[in-house]
Each structure stands twice: as C-alpha cells, then as structure tokens.
C-alpha positions in Angstrom: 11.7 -12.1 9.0 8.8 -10.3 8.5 6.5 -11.7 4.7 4.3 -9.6 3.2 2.2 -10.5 0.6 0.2 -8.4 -2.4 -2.2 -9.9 -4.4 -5.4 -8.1 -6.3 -3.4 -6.5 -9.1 -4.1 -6.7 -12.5 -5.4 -4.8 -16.0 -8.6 -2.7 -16.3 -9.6 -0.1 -18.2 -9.7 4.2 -17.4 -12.7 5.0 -14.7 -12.4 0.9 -13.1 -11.9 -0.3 -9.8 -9.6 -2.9 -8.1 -8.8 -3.9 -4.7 -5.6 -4.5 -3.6 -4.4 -6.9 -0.7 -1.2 -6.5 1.4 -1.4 -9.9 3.6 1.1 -10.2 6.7 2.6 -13.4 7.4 2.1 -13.4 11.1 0.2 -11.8 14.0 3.5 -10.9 15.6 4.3 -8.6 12.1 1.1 -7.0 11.8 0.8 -5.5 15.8 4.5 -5.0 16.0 4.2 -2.4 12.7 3.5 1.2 13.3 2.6 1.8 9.8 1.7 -0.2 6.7 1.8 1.7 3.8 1.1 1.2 0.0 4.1 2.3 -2.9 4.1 2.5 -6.6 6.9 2.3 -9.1 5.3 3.4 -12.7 8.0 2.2 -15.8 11.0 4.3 -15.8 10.2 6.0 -11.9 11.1 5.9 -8.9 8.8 4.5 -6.1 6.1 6.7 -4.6 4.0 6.5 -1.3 0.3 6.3 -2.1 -1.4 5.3 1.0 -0.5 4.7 4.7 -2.6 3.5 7.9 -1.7 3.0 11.7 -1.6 -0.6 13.1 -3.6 0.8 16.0 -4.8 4.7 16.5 -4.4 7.3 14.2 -5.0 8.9 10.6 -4.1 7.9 7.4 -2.1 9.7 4.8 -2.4 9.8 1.0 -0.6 10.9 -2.2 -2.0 14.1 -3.4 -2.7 12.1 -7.0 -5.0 9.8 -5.4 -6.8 11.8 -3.0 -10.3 11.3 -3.8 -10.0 7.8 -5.1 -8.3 5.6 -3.5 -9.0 4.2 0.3 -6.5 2.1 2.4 -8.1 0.2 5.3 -7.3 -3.1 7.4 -8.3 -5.7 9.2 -6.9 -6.6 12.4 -8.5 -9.9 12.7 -7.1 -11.0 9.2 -4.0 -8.8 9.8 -4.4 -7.3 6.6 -4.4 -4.2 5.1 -6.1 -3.2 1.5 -5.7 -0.4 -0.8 -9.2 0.4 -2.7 -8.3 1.9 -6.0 -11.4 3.7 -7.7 -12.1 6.1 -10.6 -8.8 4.4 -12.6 -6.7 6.7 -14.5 -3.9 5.3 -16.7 -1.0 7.4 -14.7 -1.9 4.8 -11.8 -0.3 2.1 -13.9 2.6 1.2 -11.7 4.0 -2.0 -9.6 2.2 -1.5 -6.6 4.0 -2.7 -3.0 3.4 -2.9 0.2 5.6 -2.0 3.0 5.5 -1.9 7.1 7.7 -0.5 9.5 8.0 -1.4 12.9 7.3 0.5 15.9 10.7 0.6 17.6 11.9 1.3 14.0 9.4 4.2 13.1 10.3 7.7 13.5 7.8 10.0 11.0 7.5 10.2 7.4 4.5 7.4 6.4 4.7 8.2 2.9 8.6 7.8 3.0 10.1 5.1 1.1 13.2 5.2 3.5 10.8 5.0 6.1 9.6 1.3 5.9 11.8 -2.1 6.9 9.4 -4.6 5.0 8.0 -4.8 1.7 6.7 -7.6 -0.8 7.2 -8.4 -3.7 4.6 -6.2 -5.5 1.3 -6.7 -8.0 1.0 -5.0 -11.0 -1.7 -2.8 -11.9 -2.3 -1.5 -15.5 -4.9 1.0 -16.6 -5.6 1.3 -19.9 -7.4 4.3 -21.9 
C-alpha cells in the first residue's frame, strides 16, 4: 500500500511563503506513479487540484488561482515532491493533500481528483489578513 506523507503546513500571514512536502514511503511508489499532484479542501468545499508533476518526462499543470505563485517540484533521489507556495493570499487557506497515481492506473486528467489512487493525510495551511 502505497504512504504518502505531507508535512510543511502551518499559519502565516497574507503576501508569506511556505513550503510544502509530499514524502513517498518507498522507491517502488514514487517511480511506479505517473503523476503526483497537490489538492486543497478550503472549509465548507470540495477538494481542488492545485499542482501536478510527472514522475519522469513531461510538464506540469496548475490551478488557474495559483498560477504565478506557487511551484511544484521533486526530487527523485529523496522521492519527494514539494509544493512552493509564495505571495499568500487568505483564499489559499485550505487542507492541503497530496496524491499519486500509478502509471498502469493513469489515463489523463492531473488536476482530477478522481484521477489519483493515493493520498495522505493532509497539512493544513492558514493564511491570515
């Protein structure tokens, strides 16, 4: 069964910066996934797709809302994958998750919450004004 693992959340104010971590639990999850992607459930919504990158070639995809700001990237010798947030606004206040999908599994749609097998268990960010 495939862990992931978010960490980096937490409370800053409007115009801050964090860095979010989506760790994989094993070598075999991370270069078996076709996509890792970041979500976001804010209070009282439904989950939205933020960020995704290719394990492997290819571009990434982003949100309209956080074009601009944030950047996802990974590291394949950590087998991690790490969401940037800059220029904070207090609409980015959410649960933030990670989630992969495997390649056998994968067939379009990185910004698709039916899309992805895996997720974790989330990190909370909160922006405040």
């Amino acid at each position: 069964q495939a862990q992931l693992v978010e960490s980096g959340g937490g409370s800053v104010q409007a115009g801050g910066s964090l860095r979010l971590t989506c760790a994989t639990s094993t070598y075999t999850t991370y270069y078996s996934a076709a996509y890792v992607a970041w979500f976001r459930q804010p209070p009282g919504n439904e989950r939205e797709g933020v960020a995704a990158i290719p394990i492997g070639a290819g571009g990434t995809y982003y949100a309209d809302s956080v074009k601009g700001r944030f950047t996802i990237s990974r590291d394949d010798a950590k087998n991690t994958v790490y969401l940037q947030m800059n220029s904070l606004k207090p609409e980015d206040t959410a649960m933030y998750y990670c989630a992969a999908v495997t390649r056998r599994r994968y067939s379009g749609g990185p910004l698709s919450q039916s899309t992805y097998d895996y997720w974790g268990q989330g990190t909370q960010v909160t922006v405040s004004s």
